[in-house]
N, C-alpha and C positions, 0 to 999 in steps of 0.2 A: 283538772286533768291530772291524774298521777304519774307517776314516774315511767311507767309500763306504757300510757298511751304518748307522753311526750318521747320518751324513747322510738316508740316506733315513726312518731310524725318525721323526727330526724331522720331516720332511716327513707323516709318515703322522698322528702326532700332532697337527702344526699341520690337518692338514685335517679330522681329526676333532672337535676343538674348537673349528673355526670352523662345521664343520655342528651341534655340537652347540648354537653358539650361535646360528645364523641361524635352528633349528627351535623352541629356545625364544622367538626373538623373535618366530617366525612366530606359535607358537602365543597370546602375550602379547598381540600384534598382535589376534589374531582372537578372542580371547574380550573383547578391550577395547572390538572395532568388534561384537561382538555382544552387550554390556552396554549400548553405546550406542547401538545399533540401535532406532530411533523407527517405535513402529505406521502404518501408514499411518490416514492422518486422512482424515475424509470432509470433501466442498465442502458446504457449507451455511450456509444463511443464518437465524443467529437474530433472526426479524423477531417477535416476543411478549414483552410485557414482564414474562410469567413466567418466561423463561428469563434475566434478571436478576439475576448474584448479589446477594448481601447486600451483598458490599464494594462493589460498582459504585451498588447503591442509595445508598449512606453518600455515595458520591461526587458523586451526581445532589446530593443534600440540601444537601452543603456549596457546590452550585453555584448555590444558589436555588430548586433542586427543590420544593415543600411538597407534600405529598399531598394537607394538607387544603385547600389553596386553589388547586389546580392546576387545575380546571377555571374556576375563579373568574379566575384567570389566560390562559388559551387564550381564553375569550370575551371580554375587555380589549384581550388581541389582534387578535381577528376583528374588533372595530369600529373599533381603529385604524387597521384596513386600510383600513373601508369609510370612514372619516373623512379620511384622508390624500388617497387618490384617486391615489396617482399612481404605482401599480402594482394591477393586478390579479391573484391568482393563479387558474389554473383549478384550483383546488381550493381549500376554507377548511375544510374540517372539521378536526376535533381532531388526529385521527392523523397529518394532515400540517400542520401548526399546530406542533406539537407538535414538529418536529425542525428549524424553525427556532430557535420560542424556547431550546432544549437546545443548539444550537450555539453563540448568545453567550447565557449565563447566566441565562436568565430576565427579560433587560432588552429590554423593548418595544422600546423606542426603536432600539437595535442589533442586535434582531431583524430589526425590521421594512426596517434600513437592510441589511441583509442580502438579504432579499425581494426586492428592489428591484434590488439587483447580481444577483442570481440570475438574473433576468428580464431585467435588460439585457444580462446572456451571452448567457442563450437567442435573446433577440432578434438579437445582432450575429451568432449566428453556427449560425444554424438548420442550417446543412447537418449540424452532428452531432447533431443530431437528428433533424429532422425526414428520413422514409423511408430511416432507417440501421434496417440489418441486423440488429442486434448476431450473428447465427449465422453471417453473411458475415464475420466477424473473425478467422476462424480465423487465418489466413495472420501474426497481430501472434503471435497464441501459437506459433504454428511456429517462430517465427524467435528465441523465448525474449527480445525485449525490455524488456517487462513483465511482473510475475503480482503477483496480492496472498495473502500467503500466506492459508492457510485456517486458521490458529493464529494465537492472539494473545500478545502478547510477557507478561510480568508484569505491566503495570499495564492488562490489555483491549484494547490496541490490536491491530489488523491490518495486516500491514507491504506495503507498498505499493512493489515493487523495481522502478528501471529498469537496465536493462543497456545505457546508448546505446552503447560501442565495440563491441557487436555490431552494431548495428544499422545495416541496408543501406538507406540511401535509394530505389536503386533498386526496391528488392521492396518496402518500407513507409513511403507514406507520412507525413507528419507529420500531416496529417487523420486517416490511419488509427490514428496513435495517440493523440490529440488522442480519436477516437470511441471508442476499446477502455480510453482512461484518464476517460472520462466513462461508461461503461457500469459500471464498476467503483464509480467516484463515487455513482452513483445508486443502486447495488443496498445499498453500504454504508450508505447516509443511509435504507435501510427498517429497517436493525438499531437495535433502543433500545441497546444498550451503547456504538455503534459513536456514536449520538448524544450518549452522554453524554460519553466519554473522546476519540473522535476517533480518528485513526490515525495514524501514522509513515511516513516516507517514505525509502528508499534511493534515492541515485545512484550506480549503480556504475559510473566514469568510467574503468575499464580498457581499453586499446587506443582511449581516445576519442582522433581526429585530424582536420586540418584538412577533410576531405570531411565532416566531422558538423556541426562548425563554422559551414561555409557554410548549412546548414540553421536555424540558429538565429538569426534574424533577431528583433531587438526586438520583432516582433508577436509571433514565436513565444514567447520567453519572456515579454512581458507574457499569455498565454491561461496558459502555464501555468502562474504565481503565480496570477491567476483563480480556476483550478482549486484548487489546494492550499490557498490562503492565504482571498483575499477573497468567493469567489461561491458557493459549494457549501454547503449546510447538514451538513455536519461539518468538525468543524476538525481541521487539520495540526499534531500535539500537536509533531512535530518532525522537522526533515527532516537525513539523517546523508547525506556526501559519502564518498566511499570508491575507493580506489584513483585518486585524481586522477592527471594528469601534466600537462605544461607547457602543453595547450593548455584545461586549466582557466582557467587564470588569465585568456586571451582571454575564455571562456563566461562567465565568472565577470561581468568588467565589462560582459555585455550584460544577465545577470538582475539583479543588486545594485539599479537602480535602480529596482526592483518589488518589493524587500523592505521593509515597515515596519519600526518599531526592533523591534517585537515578535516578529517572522519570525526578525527577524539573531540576535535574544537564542536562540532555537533553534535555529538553525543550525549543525551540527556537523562542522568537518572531520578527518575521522582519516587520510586517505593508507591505508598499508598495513594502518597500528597498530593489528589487532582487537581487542585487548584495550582501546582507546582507546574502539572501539565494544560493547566487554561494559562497559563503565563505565555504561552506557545501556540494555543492552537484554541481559539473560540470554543467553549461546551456548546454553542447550538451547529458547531460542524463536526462533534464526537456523538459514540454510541451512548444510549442513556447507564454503561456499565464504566462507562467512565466520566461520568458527570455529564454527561451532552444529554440532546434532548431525541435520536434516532435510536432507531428500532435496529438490532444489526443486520445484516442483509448477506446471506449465504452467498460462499464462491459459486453456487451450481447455479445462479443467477445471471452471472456471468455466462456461464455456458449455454444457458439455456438463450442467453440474446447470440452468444457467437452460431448457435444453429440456425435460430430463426429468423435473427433480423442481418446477418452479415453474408449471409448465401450469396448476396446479387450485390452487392458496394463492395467488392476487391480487396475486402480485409481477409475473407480464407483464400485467395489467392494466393495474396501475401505471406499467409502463415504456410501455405502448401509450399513454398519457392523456398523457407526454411526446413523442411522435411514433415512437417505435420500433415496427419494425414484426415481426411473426412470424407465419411462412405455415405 
């Protein structure tokens, strides 16, 4: 055999065992991505507090919780209200009594100082309330800026992603997300687990640049610490920063000074490093764009269960007694 036909046998060999390697990688590939292939999950909201695990109960308990004096407690509350005077809620019964005291600890006192922030939001800035849409939101889900996933991470929470470097000023608003992250706020504060544990928060600051920047005016990040941090009755168990770049560091020094010491102490930055954010929060409870194994699931998902499946369970009731409207 000379040189021309051993040349070419190399050649036939080399290509042969690189198909044979690219077919077992493929197939390795696909039986890996279909081992880790996650059912789709339905949207919904467990607003019953029999749908309560056992662990999440233990949790309430160690947070002040008592069974046997919990109603003994809620009405402690309700007169402290009517004794203080200097908030009113249009609601006092138990059931919503009830996710106040559960957001700080069972302590009147920073319950009720809670209350009180709650109602001076609503008050300073009714336009996201009052005669908003929530079904006219779609266009914040289209553009994939925010979603809250519909699974909760290992310890109960519900993760709460923004996307800003997608996000186009032009097509959405900062009201409009300001009203699509307070729709979410409120639907989550009907769920008792969601009351007891709170939820997490993603910023994922990928392609974030100075056109975002100029959006983010100290009003706008003091509403949005508000929202996460001081005003909302569920707390922000932890908020995780992800894929930063240099124009962080500007956004960074307009939010900082709206973080308490108790915020910062949760406050996590990882850059790229997900494994820095599986330190935190399991990948089989993250989207596969952050090392987990889900698919992500549009905000309009959300809406689309609060048309269909909340019409007749007293959650748009709910949302209508805070000014939201639904035709």
């Amino acid at each position: 055999m000379g040189f021309r036909e051993l040349y070419c046998e190399f050649v036939r060999c080399a290509i042969r065992t690189k198909l044979s390697y690219v077919l077992e990688s493929d197939q390795a590939t696909a039986a890996l991505t279909h081992s880790h292939t996650m059912p789709a999950i339905e949207h919904k909201l467990n607003i019953t507090e029999e749908e309560i695990p056992e662990n999440i109960r233990l949790i309430a308990q160690n947070q002040g919780e008592c069974p046997k004096t919990k109603q003994e407690t809620i009405e402690e509350f309700r007169n402290y209200i009517l004794e203080q005077k200097k908030c009113q809620p249009h609601r006092n019964d138990d059931k919503y009594l009830e996710k106040f005291l559960r957001a700080r600890y069972w302590k009147i006192d920073n319950s009720y100082k809670l209350l009180c922030s709650y109602y001076k939001f609503r008050e300073e800035n009714k336009k996201y309330y009052e005669k908003v849409r929530p079904l006219d939101l779609r266009h914040v889900g289209d553009e994939d800026i925010l979603t809250v996933t519909p699974y909760r991470d290992q310890h109960g929470h519900r993760i709460l992603i923004y996307r800003f470097g997608i996000w186009r000023p032009n097509r959405v608003t900062v009201d409009d997300i300001f009203r699509a992250t307070i729709v979410l706020q409120e639907l989550g504060s009907l769920e008792p687990i969601s009351q007891i544990v709170g939820g997490v928060g993603i910023f994922d600051l990928k392609d974030l640049g100075l056109e975002h920047l100029l959006h983010l005016s100290p009003s706008v990040a003091q509403k949005m610490i508000a929202l996460l941090v001081t005003s909302m009755p569920i707390r922000t168990a932890a908020l995780h920063i992800v894929n930063q770049n240099w124009v962080f560091n500007a956004a960074f020094k307009i939010f900082k000074p709206f973080l308490n010491a108790s915020m910062r102490e949760r406050l996590y930055i990882h850059g790229s490093d997900m494994s820095s954010l599986h330190k935190h929060i399991n990948p089989e409870n993250l989207p596969k764009r952050y090392g987990g194994l889900h698919d992500d699931y549009s905000y309009t998902l959300w809406l689309d269960m609060l048309q269909h499946q909340c019409a007749d369970s007293g959650v748009q009731k709910d949302m209508e007694q805070l000014g939201f409207i639904f035709d």
